[in-house]
N, C-alpha and C positions, 0 to 999 in steps of 0.2 A: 837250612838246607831242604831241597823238597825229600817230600815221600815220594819213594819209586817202590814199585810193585811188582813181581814176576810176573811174566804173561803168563794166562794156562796152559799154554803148549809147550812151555820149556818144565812145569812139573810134572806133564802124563806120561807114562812109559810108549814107547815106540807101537804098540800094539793096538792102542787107547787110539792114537794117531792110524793106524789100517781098519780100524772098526769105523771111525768116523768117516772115513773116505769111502768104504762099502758100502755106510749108510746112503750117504751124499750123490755118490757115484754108479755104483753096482759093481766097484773095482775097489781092490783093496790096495792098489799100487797105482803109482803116480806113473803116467807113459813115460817112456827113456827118453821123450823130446821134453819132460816136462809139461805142465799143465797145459801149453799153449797146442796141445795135439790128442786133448779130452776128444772124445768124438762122442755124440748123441746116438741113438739105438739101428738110425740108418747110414751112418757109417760117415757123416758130416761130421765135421769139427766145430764143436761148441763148448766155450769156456763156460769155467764154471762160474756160478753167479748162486748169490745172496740175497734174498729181497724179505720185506717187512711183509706178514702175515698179522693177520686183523685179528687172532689170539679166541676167535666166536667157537661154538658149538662146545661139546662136551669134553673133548681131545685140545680142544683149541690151545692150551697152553704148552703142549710140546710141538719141537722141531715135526717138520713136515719135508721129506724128501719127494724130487722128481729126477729118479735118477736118470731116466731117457734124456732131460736137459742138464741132467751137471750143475741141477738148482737142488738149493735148500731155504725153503721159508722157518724164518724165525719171529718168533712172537717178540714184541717190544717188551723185555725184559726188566723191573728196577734196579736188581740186583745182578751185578755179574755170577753170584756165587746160584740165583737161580737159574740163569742160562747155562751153567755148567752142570747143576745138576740133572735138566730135561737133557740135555745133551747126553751125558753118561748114562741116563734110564734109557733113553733111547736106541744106542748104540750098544746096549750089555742085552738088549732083547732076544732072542731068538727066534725073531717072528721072520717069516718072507712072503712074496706076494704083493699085490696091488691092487688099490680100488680105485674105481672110477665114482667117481660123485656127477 
């Protein structure tokens, strides 16, 4: 029989799930249309998107948001159980603000 695996969003508490989103987004709530009516900082609709991050500089190993596009860069990860832990440090921060590089 195979091994099946829970995905990690069906073990984190609902709130674990609005932090991520805050992070991602700069909203802790999903719009009542559903994600397809995300809108970017000038009031455009832009989904949200995922893209691979090249893991360099001294931060480089955690998640990196741009919440004006509704994007989250992730570092190619080996382990799932390390993508969930950058993910969880990241979201349990209390940091806010923005840099420009």
């Amino acid at each position: 029989t195979p091994h099946h695996t829970t995905p990690p969003h069906h073990t984190t508490p609902p709130t674990t799930h609005g932090r991520l989103l805050q992070f991602s987004t700069g909203s802790s709530r999903v719009p009542a249309q559903g994600f397809k009516a995300l809108q970017r900082n000038d009031g455009k609709y832009q989904r949200f998107t995922l893209d691979a991050a090249d893991g360099g500089g001294q931060f480089g190993w955690l998640p990196l948001a741009h919440t004006c596009f509704n994007r989250l860069d992730l570092p190619l990860y080996e382990q799932k159980e390390d993508l969930k832990d950058a993910l969880m440090l990241v979201i349990n921060m209390e940091l806010t603000g923005f840099s420009i590089d």
